[in-house]
C-alpha positions as CSV (number, residue, x, y, z in Angstrom):
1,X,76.3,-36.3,-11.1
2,X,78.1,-33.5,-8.9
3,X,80.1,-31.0,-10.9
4,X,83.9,-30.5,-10.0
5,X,85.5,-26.9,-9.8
6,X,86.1,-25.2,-12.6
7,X,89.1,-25.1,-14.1
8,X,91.5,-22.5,-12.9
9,X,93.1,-19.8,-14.7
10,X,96.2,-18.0,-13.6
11,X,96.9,-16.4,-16.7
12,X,98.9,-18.6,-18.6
13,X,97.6,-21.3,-21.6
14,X,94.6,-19.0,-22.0
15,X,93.6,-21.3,-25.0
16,X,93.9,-24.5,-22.9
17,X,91.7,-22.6,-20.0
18,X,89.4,-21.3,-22.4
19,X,88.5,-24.9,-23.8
20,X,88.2,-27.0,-20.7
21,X,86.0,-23.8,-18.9
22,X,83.5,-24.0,-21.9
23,X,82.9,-27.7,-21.5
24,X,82.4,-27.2,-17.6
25,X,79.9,-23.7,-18.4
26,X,78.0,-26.3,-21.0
27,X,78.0,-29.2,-18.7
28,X,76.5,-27.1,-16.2
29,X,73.8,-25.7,-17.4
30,X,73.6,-24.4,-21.8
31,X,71.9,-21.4,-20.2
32,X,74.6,-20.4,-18.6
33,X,76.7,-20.6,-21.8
34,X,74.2,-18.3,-23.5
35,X,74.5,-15.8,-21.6
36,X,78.4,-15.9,-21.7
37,X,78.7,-16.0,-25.5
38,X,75.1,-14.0,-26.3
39,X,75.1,-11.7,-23.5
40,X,71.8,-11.3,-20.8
41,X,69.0,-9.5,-21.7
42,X,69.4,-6.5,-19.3
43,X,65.3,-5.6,-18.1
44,X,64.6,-3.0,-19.8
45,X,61.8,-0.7,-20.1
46,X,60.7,1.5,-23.6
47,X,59.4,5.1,-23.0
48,X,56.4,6.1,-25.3
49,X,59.3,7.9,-27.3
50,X,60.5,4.7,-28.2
51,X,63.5,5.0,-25.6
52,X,65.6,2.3,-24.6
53,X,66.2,2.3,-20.5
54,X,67.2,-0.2,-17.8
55,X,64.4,-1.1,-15.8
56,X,65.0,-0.1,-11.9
57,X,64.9,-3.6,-9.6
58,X,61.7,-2.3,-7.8
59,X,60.3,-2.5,-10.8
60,X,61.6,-6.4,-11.9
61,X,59.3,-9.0,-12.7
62,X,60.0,-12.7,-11.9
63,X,60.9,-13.4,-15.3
64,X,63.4,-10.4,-14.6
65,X,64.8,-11.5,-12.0
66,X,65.6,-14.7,-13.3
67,X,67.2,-13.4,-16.3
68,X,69.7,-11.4,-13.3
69,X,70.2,-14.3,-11.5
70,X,71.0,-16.6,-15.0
71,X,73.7,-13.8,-15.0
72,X,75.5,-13.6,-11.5
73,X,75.7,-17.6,-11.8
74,X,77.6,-17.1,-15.1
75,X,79.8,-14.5,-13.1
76,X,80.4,-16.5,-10.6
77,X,81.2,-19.5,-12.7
78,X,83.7,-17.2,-14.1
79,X,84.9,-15.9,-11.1
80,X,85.9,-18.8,-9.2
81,X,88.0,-19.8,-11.7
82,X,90.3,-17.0,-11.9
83,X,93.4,-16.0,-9.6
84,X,93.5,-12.6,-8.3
85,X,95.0,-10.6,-11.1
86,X,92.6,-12.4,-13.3
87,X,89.8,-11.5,-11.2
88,X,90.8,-7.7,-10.8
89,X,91.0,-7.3,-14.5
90,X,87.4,-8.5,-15.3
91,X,85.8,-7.9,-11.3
92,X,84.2,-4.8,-13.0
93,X,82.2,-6.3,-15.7
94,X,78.7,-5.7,-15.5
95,X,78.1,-8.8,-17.1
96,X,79.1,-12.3,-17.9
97,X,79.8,-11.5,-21.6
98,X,81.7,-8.6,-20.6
99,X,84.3,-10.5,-18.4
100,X,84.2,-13.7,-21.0
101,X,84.7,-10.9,-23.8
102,X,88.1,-9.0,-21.4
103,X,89.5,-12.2,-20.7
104,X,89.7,-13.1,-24.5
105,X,91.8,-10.3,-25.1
106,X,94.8,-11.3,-23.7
């Protein structure tokens, strides 16, 4: 089964947008709906102090990295189904989540 394109949003019927985009996330990959709703798990590294930091990318392990890239395909999901005032109010988002969470707010 190939997958369409998403549905596009150009700012109007947010509520229409948001349903038929969470059935296309889901039927891509439930992954990729996780990380929308739950948000990634950022690689992270804990200092003896007990300190909470992002782990730099030379330092990523494979498992990292595929926690990143789990991310930039929800982004891009996201992203492709925006018009360009859509995409300029969420093209700073760091993550998925983030953009999902901004384009709620309407």
């Amino acid at each position: 089964m190939s997958i369409s394109k998403p549905p596009f949003f150009d700012g109007n019927n947010y509520s229409h947008w948001k349903a038929k985009m969470t059935i296309f996330i889901e039927a891509i990959d439930f992954n990729l709906w996780d990380i929308i709703i739950d948000g990634p798990e950022l690689p992270h590294i804990i200092s003896q102090e007990g300190i909470k930091t992002l782990k730099p990318r030379s330092s990523y392990t494979d498992d990292d990295r595929k926690k990143e890239q789990l991310n930039a395909k929800a982004k891009h999901v996201i992203i492709c189904a925006l018009n360009s005032n859509e995409f300029n109010r969420v093209s700073s988002c760091a993550t998925a989540k983030e953009m999902w969470d901004r384009l709620d707010k309407l």
